[in-house]
C-alpha positions in Angstrom: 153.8 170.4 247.6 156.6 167.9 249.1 158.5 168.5 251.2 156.1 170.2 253.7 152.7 169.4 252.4 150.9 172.1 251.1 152.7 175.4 251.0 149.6 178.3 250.4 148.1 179.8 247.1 150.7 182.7 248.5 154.3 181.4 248.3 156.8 182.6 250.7 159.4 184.1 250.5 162.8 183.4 251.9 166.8 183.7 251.0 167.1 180.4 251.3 165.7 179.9 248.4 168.4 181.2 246.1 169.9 177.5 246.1 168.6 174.5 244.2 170.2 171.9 246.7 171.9 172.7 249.8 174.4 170.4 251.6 173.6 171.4 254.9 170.1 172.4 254.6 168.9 175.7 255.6 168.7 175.7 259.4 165.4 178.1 259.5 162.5 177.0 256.9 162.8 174.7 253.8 165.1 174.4 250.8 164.2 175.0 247.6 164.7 171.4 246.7 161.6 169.8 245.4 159.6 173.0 244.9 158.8 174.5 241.8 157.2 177.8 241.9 155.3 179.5 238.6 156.7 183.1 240.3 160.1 183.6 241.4 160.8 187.3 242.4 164.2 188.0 243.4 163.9 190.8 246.1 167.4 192.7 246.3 167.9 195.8 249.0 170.7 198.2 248.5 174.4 196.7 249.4 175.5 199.7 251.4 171.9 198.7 253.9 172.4 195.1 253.4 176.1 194.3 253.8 176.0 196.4 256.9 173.0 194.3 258.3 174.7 191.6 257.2 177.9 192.0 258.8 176.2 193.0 262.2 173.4 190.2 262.1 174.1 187.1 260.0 178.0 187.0 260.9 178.0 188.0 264.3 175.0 186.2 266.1 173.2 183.2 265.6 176.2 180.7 263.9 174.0 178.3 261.8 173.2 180.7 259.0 176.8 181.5 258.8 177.9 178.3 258.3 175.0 177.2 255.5 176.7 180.5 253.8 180.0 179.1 254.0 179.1 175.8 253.3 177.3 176.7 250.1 178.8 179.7 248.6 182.4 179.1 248.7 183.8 181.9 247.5 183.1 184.3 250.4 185.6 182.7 252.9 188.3 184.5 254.1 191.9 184.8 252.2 195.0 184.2 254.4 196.1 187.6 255.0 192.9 188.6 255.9 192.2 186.9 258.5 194.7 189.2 260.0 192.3 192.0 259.8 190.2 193.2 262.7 187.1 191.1 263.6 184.7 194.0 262.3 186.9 194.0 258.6 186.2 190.2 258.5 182.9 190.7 259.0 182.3 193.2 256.3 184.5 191.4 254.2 182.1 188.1 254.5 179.3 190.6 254.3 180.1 192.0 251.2 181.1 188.8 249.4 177.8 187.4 250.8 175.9 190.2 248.9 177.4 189.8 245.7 177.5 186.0 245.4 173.9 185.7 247.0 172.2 188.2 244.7 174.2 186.1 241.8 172.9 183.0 243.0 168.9 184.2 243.6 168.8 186.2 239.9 169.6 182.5 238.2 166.2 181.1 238.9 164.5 184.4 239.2 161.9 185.7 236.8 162.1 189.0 237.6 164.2 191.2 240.2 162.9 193.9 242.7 164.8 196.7 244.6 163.0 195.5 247.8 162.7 199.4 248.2 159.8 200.0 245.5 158.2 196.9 246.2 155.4 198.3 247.3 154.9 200.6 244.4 155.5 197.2 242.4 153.2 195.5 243.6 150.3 196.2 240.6 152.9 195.2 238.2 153.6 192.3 239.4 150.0 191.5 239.8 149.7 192.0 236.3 152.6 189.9 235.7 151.5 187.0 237.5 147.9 187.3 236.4 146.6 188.1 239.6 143.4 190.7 239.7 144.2 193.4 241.5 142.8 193.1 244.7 142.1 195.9 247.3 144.6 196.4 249.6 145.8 199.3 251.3 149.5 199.7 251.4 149.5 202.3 253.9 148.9 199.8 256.1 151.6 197.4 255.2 154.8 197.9 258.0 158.1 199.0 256.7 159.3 198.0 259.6 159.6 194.1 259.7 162.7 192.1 261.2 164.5 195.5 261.8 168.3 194.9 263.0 167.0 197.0 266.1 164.1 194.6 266.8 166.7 192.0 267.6 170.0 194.0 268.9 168.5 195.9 271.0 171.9 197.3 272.7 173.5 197.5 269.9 174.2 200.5 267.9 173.7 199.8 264.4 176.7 199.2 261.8 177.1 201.4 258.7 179.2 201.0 256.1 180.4 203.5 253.2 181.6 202.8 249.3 185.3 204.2 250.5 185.3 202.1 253.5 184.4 198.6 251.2 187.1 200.0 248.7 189.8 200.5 251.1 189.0 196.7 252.7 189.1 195.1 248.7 188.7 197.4 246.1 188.1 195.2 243.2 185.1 193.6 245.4 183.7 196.8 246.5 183.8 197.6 242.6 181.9 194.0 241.3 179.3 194.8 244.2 179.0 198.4 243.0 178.8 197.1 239.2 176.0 194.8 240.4 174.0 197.4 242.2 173.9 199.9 239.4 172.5 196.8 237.5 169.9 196.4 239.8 169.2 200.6 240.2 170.8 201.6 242.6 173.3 204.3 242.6 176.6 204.1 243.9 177.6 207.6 244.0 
């Protein structure tokens, strides 16, 4: 398929593909733009885990991925008075916003959406759903472990974040992302 050639009887998968078009485009892997795909899954992980990894990975490192957020997704940019806050607290805040308006983005074109935590136990479903024979795999052997925040920041210790410490930073924020998650399953309690 254009724009890569041929892209594999098995997908990919990749967050970049929550937008249609991008203006720039994604600075790791291809956009979306001229793909159509028969499947779209929308993989979501659990806010407190992915704002947190978020915060600590995609807005503190490596700048290009930043910027295609910024650049794309206006409404997670900082408000005037908080860009008075610590560094950390801007980072959380761009985290959080990131998580809700990402996730809104990716469930437009999905077909179906999957707590990235049960994918696994998914995966005959969605075999089934895409028409797939079940093949024999052994899931045991699958890692849990890929692209791991301590695989890359390696002298860091890893951020947390808490549903007290994203209300006290914007509390009508922390309570849209917590809205969303129970959509998706999760609990926020």
């Amino acid at each position: 398929m254009p724009p890569d050639g041929l892209m594999g009887a098995d997908g990919m998968a990749s967050w970049y593909m929550a937008l249609e078009e991008s203006n720039p485009p994604p600075p790791h892997g291809p956009s979306r733009a001229n793909y159509q795909f028969d499947h779209v899954i929308h993989q979501v992980r659990h806010p407190l885990l992915a704002i947190a990894s978020a915060a600590q990975f995609i807005f503190s490192h490596d700048p290009r991925p930043r910027i295609y957020i910024m650049q794309n997704v206006p409404e997670i940019h900082l408000k005037a008075h908080e860009t008075k806050l610590d560094i950390t607290s801007q980072k959380f805040l761009l985290a959080m916003r990131y998580w809700l308006h990402w996730n809104l983005l990716a469930e437009r074109s999905a077909h179906r959406t999957i707590q990235v935590e049960q994918l696994l136990e998914k995966i005959p479903e969605l075999l089934g759903w895409m028409d797939i024979k079940n093949t024999q795999m052994n899931a045991d052997k699958i890692p849990k472990d890929t692209n791991r925040r301590s695989d890359y920041l390696k002298n860091e210790t890893i951020w947390t974040i808490t549903w007290e410490q994203m209300s006290m930073l914007e509390p009508t924020l922390c309570l849209a992302i917590a809205q969303l998650a129970e959509r998706y399953g999760y609990s926020t309690s």
